[in-house]
C-alpha positions in Angstrom: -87.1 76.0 -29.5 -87.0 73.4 -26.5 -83.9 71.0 -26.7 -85.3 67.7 -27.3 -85.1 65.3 -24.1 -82.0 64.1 -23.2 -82.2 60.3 -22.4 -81.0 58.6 -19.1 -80.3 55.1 -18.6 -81.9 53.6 -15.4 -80.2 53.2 -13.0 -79.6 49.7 -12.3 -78.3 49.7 -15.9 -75.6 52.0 -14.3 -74.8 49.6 -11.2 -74.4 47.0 -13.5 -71.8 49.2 -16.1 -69.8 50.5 -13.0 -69.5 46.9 -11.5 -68.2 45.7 -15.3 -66.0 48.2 -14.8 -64.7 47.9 -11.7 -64.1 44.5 -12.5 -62.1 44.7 -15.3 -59.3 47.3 -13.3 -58.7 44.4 -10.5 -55.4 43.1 -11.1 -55.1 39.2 -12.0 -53.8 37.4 -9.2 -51.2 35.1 -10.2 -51.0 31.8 -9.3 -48.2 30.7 -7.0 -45.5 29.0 -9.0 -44.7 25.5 -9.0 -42.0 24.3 -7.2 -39.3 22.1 -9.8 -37.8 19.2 -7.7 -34.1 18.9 -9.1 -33.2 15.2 -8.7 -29.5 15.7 -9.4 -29.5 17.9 -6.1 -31.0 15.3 -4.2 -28.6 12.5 -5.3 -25.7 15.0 -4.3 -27.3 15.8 -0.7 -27.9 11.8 -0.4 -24.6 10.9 -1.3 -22.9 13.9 1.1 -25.2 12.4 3.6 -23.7 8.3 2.9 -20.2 9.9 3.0 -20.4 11.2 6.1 -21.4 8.4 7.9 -18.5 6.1 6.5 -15.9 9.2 6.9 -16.9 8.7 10.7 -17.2 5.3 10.3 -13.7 4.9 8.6 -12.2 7.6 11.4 -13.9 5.5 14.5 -12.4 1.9 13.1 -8.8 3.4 12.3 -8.8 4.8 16.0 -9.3 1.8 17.3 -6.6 -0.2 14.9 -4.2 1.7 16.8 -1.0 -0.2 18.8 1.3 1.2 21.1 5.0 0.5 20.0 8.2 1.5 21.0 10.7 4.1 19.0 14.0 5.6 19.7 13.8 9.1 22.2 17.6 10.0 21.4 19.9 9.2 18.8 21.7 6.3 19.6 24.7 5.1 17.7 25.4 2.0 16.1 26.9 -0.4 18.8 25.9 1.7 22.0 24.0 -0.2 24.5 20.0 1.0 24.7 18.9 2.6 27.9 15.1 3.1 29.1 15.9 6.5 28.8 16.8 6.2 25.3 13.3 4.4 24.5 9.5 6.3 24.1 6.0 5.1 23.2 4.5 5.7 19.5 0.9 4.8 18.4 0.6 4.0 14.9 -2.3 2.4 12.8 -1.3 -1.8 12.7 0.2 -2.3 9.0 1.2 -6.0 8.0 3.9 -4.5 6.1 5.4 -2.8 9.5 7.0 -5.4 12.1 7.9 -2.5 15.4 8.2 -4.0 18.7 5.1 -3.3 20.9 5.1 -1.3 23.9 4.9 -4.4 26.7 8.2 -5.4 25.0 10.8 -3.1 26.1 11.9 -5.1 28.9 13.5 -7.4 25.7 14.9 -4.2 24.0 16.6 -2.3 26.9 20.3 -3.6 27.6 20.9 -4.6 23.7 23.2 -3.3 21.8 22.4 -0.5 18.4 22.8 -3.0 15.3 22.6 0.3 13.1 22.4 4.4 13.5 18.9 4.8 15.3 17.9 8.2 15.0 15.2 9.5 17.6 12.2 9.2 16.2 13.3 5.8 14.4 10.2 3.2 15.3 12.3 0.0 17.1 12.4 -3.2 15.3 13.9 -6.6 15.4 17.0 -6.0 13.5 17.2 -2.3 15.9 19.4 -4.1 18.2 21.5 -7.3 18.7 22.5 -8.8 22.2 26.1 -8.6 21.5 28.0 -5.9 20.3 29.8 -5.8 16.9 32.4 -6.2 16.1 32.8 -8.5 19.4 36.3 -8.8 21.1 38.5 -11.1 18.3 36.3 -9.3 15.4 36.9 -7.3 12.6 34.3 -5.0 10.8 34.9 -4.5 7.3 33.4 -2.5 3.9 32.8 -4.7 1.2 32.3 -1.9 -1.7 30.8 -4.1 -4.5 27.8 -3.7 -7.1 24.7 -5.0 -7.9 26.4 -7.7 -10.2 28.6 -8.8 -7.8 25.3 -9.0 -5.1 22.5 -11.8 -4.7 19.5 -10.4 -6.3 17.6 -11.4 -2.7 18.7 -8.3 -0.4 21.0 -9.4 2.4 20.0 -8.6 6.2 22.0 -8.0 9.2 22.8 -11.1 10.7 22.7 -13.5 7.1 25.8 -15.6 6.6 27.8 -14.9 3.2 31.0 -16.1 2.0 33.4 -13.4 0.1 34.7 -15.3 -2.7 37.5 -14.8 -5.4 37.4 -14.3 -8.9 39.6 -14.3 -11.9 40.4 -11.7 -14.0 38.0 -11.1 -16.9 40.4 -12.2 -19.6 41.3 -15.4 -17.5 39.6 -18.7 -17.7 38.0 -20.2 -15.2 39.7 -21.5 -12.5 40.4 -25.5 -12.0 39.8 -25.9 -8.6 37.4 -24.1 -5.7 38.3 -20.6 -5.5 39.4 -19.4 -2.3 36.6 -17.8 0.0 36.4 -15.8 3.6 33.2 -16.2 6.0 31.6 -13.2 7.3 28.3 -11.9 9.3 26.3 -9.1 7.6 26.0 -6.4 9.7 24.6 -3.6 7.4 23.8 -2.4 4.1 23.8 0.6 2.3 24.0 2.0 -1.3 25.6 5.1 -2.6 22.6 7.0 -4.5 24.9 8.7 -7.1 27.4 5.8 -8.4 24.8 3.1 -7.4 27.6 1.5 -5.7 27.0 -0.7 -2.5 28.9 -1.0 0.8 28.3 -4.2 2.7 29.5 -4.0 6.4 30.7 -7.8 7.9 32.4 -9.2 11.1 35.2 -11.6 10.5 37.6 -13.3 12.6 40.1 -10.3 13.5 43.1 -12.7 11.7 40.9 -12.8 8.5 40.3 -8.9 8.2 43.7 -8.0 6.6 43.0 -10.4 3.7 39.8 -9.6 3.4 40.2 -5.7 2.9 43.0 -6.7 0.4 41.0 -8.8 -1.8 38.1 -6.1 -1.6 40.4 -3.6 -3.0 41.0 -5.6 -6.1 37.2 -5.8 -6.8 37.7 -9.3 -8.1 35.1 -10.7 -5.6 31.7 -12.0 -5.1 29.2 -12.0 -2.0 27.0 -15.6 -1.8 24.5 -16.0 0.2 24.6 -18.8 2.3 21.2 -20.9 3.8 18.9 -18.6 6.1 17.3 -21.9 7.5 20.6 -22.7 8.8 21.9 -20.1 10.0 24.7 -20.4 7.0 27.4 -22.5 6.1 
């Protein structure tokens, strides 16, 4: 017996099943993705950007704020005379709350004498250095070891006019009639960190000194300020 006829599809019916095919096994191209803009990066870059500027900005102006002022090259001691040698050049940003004596100046500062311990490195100011030396011939320096109580609460300077006055014991009564009182020229102050003590360094007349250090000792005293606009008492 014959086989019955197999049948065959045409073939442009093939084409079209093997280009179906053929399709289908190409791989989807994906689409590219979308790029996110992150605004919080932006802002950063921006702001990294403004700082920049005023960094320079800030940098250029504080440059040109600059002064050339004079400071101390080698320790010099209190009441030494100041050399040129002894003197150097600093610049330092201007500060209102800084009073140094400019560099054109030195002329004024060279031939005066130490009014305190200048260390080198110490920027010069106006109470650096006095055109006299202290204590002066017929002068007398002496401590006055007192505390805060017995002080104006206004800070004394060197060169401020105070009078060292008696008082009475605690247990005493006041007195009847004007204490007794010595004269003196500031010439420093400093305080003793630990007992908060202060030491006040004055110039008297050479004949006053003795009676001075002796009424000191008792600590039955008081330092008043006399008048800066006059020059004291």
């Amino acid at each position: 017996m014959s086989s019955p006829p197999t049948h065959q599809p045409a073939p442009d019916h093939l084409d079209d099943e093997f280009d179906i095919a053929e399709a289908k096994l190409e791989p989807a191209v994906a689409a590219p993705p979308k790029q996110r803009r992150r605004p919080a990066l932006i802002g950063l870059g921006v702001a990294l950007v403004a700082l920049g500027g005023l960094g320079a900005a800030w940098l250029a102006t504080s440059m040109s704020d600059t002064v050339d002022v004079l400071a101390v090259r080698a320790d010099v001691a209190r009441g030494e005379q100041i050399t040129e040698d002894d003197l150097t050049t600093a610049s330092i940003n201007a500060d209102p709350a800084l009073d140094p004596i400019r560099a054109e100046r030195s002329s004024e500062v060279v031939g005066q004498y130490a009014s305190v311990d200048l260390p080198a490195g110490t920027l010069v100011t106006a109470n650096s250095f006095s055109g006299a030396i202290q204590p002066a011939e017929g002068e007398s320096m002496v401590g006055v070891a007192v505390t805060a109580a017995q002080l104006p609460s206004e800070p004394l300077r060197p060169g401020d006019t105070v009078r060292i006055v008696d008082t009475p014991n605690p247990q005493d009564n006041p007195p009847s009639s004007t204490p007794d009182s010595i004269e003196a020229t500031v010439v420093s102050t400093t305080t003793d960190d630990e007992t908060g003590q202060r030491m006040v360094n004055v110039v008297v007349p050479e004949v006053r000194a003795p009676d001075l250090a002796a009424r000191v000792a008792t600590g039955r005293i008081v330092v008043i300020l006399g008048s800066r606009a006059t020059g004291g008492e």
